[in-house]
C-alpha positions in Angstrom: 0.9 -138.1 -17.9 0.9 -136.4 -21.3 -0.9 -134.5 -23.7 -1.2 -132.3 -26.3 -3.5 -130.8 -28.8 -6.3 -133.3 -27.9 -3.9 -136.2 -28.2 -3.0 -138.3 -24.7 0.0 -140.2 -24.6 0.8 -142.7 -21.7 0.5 -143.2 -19.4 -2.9 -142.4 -19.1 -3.7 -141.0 -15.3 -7.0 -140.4 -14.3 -5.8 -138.2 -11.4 -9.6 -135.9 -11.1 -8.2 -132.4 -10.6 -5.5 -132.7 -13.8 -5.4 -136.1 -15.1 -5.2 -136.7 -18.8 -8.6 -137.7 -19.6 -10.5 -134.5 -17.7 -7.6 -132.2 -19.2 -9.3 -133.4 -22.7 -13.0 -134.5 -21.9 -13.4 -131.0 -19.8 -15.0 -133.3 -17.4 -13.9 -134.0 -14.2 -14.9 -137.7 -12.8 -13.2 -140.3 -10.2 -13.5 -143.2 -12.8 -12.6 -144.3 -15.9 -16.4 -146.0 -16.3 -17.7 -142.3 -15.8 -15.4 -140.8 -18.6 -16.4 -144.0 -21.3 -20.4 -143.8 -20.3 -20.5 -140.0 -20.2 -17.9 -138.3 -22.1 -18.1 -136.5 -25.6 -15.2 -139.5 -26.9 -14.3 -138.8 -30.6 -14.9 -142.3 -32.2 -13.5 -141.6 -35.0 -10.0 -141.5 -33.3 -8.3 -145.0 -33.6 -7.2 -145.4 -30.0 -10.5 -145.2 -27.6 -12.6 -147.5 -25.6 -13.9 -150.1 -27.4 -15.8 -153.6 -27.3 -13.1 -156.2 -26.7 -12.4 -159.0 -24.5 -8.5 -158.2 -24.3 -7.6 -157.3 -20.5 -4.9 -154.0 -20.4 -4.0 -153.9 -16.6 -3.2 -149.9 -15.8 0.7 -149.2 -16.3 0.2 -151.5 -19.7 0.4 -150.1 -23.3 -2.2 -150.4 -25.8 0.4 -151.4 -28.3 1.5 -154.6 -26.1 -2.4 -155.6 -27.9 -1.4 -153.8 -31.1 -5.3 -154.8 -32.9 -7.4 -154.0 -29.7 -8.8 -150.7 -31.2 -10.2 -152.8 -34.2 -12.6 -153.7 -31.2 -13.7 -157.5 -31.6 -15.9 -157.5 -34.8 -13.6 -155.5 -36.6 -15.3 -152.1 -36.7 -13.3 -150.1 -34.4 -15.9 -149.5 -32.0 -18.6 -148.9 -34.9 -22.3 -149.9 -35.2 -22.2 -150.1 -39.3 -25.8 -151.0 -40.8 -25.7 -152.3 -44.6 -28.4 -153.5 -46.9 -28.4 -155.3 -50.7 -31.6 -154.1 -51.7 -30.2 -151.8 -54.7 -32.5 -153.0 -57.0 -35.2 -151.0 -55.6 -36.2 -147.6 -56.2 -35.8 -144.9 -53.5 -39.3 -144.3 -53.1 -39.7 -147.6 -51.0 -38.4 -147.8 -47.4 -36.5 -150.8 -47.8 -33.9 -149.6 -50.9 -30.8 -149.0 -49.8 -30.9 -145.8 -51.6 -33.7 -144.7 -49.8 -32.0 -145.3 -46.2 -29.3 -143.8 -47.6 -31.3 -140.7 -48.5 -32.7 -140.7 -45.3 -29.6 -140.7 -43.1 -30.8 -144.3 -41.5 -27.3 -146.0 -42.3 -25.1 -143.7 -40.7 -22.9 -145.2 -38.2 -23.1 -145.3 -34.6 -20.7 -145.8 -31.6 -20.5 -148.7 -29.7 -19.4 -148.2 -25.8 -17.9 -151.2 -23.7 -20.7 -151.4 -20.7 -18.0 -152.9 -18.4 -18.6 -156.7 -18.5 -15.5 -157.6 -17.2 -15.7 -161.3 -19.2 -16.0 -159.6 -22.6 -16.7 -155.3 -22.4 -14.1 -154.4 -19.6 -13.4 -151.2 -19.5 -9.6 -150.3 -20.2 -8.1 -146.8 -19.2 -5.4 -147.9 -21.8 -7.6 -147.5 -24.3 -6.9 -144.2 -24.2 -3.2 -144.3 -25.0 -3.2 -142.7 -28.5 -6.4 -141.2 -28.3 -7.1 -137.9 -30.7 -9.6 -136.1 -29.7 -9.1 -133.8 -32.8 -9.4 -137.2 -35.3 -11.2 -136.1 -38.4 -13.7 -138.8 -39.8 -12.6 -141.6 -42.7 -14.7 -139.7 -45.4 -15.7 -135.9 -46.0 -17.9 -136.2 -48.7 -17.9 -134.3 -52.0 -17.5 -130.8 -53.4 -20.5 -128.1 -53.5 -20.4 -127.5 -57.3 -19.5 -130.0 -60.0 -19.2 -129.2 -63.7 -19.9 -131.8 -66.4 -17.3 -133.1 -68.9 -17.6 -131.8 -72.4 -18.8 -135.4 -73.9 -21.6 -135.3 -70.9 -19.5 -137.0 -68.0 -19.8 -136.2 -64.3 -16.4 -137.2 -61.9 -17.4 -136.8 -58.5 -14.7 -137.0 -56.1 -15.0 -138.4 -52.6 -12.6 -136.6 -50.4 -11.4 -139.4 -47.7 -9.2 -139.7 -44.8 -5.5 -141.2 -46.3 -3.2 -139.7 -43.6 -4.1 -139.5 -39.9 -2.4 -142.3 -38.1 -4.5 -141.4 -34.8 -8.1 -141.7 -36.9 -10.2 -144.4 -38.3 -9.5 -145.4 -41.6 -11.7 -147.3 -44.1 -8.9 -149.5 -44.3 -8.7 -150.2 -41.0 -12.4 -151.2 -40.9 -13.6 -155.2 -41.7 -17.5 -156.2 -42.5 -17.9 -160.1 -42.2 -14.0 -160.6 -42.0 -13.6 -158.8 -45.3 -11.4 -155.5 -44.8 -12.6 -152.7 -46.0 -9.8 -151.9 -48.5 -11.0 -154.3 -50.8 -14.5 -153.0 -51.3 -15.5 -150.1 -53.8 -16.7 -146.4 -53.5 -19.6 -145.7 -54.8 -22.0 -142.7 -55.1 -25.7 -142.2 -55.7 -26.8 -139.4 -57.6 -30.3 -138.3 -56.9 -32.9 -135.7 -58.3 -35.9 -137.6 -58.0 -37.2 -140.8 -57.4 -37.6 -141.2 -60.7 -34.6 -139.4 -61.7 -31.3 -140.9 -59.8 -28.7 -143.3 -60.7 -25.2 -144.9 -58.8 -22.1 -146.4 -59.6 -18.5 -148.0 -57.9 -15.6 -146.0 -58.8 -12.3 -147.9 -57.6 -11.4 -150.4 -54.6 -10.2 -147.9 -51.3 -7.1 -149.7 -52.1 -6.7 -148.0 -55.6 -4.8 -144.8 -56.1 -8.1 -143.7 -58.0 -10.9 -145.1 -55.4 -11.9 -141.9 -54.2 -13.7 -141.0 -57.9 -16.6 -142.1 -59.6 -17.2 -141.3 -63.0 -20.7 -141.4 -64.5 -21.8 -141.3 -68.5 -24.6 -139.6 -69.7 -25.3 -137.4 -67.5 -26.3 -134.2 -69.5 -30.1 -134.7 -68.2 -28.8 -133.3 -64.8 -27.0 -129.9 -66.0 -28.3 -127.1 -64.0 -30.2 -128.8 -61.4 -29.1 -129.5 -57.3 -28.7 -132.5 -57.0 -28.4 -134.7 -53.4 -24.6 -137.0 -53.6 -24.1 -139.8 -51.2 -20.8 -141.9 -51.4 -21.2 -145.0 -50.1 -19.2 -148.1 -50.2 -20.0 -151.5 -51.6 -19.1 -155.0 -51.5 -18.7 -155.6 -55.0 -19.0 -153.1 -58.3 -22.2 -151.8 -59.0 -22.6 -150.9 -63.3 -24.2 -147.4 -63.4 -27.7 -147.7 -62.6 -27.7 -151.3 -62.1 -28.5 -152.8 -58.4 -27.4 -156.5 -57.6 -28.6 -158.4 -54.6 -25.1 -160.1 -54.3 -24.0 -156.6 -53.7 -23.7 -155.3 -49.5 -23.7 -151.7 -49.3 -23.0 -149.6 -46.2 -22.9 -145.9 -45.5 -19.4 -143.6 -45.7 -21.1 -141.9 -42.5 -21.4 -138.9 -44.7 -25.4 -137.2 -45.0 -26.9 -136.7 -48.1 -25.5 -133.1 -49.5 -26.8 -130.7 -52.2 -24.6 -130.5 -54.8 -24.9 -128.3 -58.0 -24.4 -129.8 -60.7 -23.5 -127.4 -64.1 -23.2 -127.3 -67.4 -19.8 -127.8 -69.5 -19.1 -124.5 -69.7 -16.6 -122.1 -71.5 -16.4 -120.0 -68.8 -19.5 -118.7 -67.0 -20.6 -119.3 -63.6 -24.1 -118.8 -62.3 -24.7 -117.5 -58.4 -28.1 -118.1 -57.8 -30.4 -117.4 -54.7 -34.0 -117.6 -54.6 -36.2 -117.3 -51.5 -40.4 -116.5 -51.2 -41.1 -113.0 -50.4 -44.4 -114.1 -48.8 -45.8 -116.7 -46.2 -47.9 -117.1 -48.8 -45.5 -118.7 -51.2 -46.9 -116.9 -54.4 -43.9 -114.4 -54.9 -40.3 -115.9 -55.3 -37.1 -113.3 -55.2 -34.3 -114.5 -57.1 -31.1 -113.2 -57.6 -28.5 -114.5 -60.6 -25.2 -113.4 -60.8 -22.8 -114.1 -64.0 -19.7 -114.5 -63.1 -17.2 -114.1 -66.3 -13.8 -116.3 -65.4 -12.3 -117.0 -68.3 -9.9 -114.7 -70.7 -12.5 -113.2 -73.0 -15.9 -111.6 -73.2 -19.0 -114.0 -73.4 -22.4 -113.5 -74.7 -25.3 -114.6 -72.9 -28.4 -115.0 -75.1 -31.8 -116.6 -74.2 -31.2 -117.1 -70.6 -34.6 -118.0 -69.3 -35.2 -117.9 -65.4 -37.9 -120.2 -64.4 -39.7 -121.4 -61.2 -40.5 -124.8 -61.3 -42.7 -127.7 -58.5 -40.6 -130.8 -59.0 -40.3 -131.2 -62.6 -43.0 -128.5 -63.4 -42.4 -125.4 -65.1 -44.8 -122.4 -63.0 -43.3 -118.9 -63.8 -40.6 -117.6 -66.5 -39.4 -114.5 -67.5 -36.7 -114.4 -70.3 -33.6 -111.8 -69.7 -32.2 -109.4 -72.4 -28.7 -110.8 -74.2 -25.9 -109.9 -72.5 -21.9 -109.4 -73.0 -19.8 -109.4 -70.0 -16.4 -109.0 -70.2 -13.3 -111.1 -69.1 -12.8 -110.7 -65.2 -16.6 -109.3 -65.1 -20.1 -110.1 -63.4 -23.4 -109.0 -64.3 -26.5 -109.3 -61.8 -29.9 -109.9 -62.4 -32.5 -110.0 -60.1 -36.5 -110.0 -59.6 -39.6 -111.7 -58.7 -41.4 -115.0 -60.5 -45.2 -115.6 -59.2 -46.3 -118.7 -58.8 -50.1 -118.8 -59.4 -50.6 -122.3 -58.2 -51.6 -124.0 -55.1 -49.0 -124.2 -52.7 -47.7 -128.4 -52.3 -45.0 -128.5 -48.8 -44.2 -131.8 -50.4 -43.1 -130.9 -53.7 -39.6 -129.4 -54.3 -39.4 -125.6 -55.8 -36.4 -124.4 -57.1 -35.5 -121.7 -59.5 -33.3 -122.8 -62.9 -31.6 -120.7 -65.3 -30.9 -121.8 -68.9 -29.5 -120.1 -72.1 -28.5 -120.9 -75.7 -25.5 -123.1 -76.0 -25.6 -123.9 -72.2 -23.2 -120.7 -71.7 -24.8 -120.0 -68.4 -27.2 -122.5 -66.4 -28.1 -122.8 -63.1 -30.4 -124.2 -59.8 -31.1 -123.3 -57.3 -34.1 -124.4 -54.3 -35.9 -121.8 -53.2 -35.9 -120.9 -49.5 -38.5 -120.2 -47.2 -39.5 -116.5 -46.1 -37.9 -114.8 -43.3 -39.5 -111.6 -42.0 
């Protein structure tokens, strides 16, 4: 019996007052059915119960059936939904852009159900099992600047090192391994404002980025980022029905996306001051990091619905120093109806771009 730090190395007792798997689960049960039904398994670690025919009598290593944790479909123990509608917009329920959006391709874990002809369950399984494994991919940074000539690189931060977690690579969709597909990532503002791309194979040195032209139109604004991966490359903006695209398992995440900048960067807050959602507190903080002073000039704070301006108030020209910040805050009214559907959100703009920013605006709390 062994283990250490969440990891369990054979063999693999199920003594109930001490054994391996109660030491790890913090459950205490007399089989190993209870501990694969019930228990909160990582399944992201590479050595766990999975769906396979292959019989491990106890005393037996995993590693005497080196590929039984690839589970017999190839997905190590994963339910992985895909789709090849990315033709369609992500305002209809059937784009794959949209399920992405909405979370409805995010994997799910598939338990053997003790079938001893196909699902037995193995207490080998075990052997190897982290229960510290960190998932294949992480997903993306908070804040992304643009490139000076208008390009966005958005890096996917994955999984290359963990022997004891699931891979992409070790991962196979209709026999093909997932090595040879291609990250991609979706950019989306709007559903009439959003675009993708395929960076790299996961095999590449450079698969984890994806780097998108033209992308000025989104300086300033949040943005959601989902990477994804794809059978085959995807041009920016252009679907292809040829194309099968599943989830990284990673949710949709806000993402700010600024301005080339020379060195200024916006903090921005905003929240309504009212359950009435008429008066919106914002708070803008400019935060000086480069060598030298910078001038502010113009910088316009504005509430918007969606794409529509409602409030602005235009702030005095500013120099702050190298090393300084300055802070600005106050109140923007919004005189309209109140929509729950629409999206409000605070921006800050200025001559030259020197200082931009977005920001949604968050609900009142007494």
């Amino acid at each position: 019996m062994s283990n250490s730090n969440g990891i369990i190395t054979r063999p693999v007792l199920l003594t109930p007052s001490g054994g391996d798997l109660a030491q790890v689960f913090g459950v205490v049960y007399n089989n190993v059915k209870d501990y694969i039904d019930n228990a909160d398994i990582n399944p992201f670690a590479k050595y766990k119960a999975v769906i396979n025919a292959t019989k491990l009598d106890t005393g037996e290593s995993a590693t005497e059936a080196p590929n039984y944790w690839q589970a017999s479909d190839g997905k190590c123990g994963f339910s992985i939904p895909s789709s090849t509608s990315t033709n369609s917009s992500p305002s209809l329920s059937t784009s794959a852009w949209y399920k992405l959006l909405n979370s409805q391709m995010l994997w799910s874990y598939n338990r053997p159900n003790g079938t001893l002809s196909t699902q037995p369950y193995r207490q080998n399984d075990f052997d190897g099992y982290d229960h510290n494994a960190p998932r294949p991919v992480v997903g993306s940074a908070d804040s992304i600047m643009l490139g000076s000539d208008g390009t966005l690189t958005v890096r996917i931060e994955m999984n290359r090192g963990n022997s004891r977690s699931i891979q992409l690579s070790d991962l196979s969709i209709n026999n093909t391994s997932l090595n040879n597909w291609y990250i991609g990532v979706l950019v989306y503002l709007s559903n009439s404002q959003y675009t993708f791309k395929t960076g790299g194979r996961i095999s590449d040195n450079d698969g984890d980025t994806v780097v998108f032209s033209n992308m000025t139109a989104y300086a300033g604004r949040t943005v959601k980022i989902v990477p994804f991966l794809a059978s085959g490359q995807l041009s920016q903006g252009s679907g292809s029905s040829s194309v099968t695209v599943v989830s990284c398992d990673v949710a949709p995440k806000n993402v700010s996306i600024r301005a080339y900048s020379t060195g200024i960067r916006v903090d921005l807050s905003a929240q309504w001051a009212d359950i009435f959602h008429v008066r919106c507190e914002y708070s803008c903080n400019l935060i000086n990091e480069s060598s030298a002073s910078k001038t502010v000039t113009n910088m316009v704070i504005a509430l918007y619905r969606d794409n529509t301006a409602l409030a602005t108030k235009t702030v005095a020209s500013q120099t702050i120093p190298a090393g300084s910040s300055n802070l600005t805050s106050g109140i923007l009214v919004n005189n309209d109806a109140y929509d729950e559907s629409a999206y409000y959100h605070v921006t800050v703009t200025s001559d030259g771009s020197v200082a931009t920013g977005d920001a949604e605006v968050n609900e009142y709390r007494t």
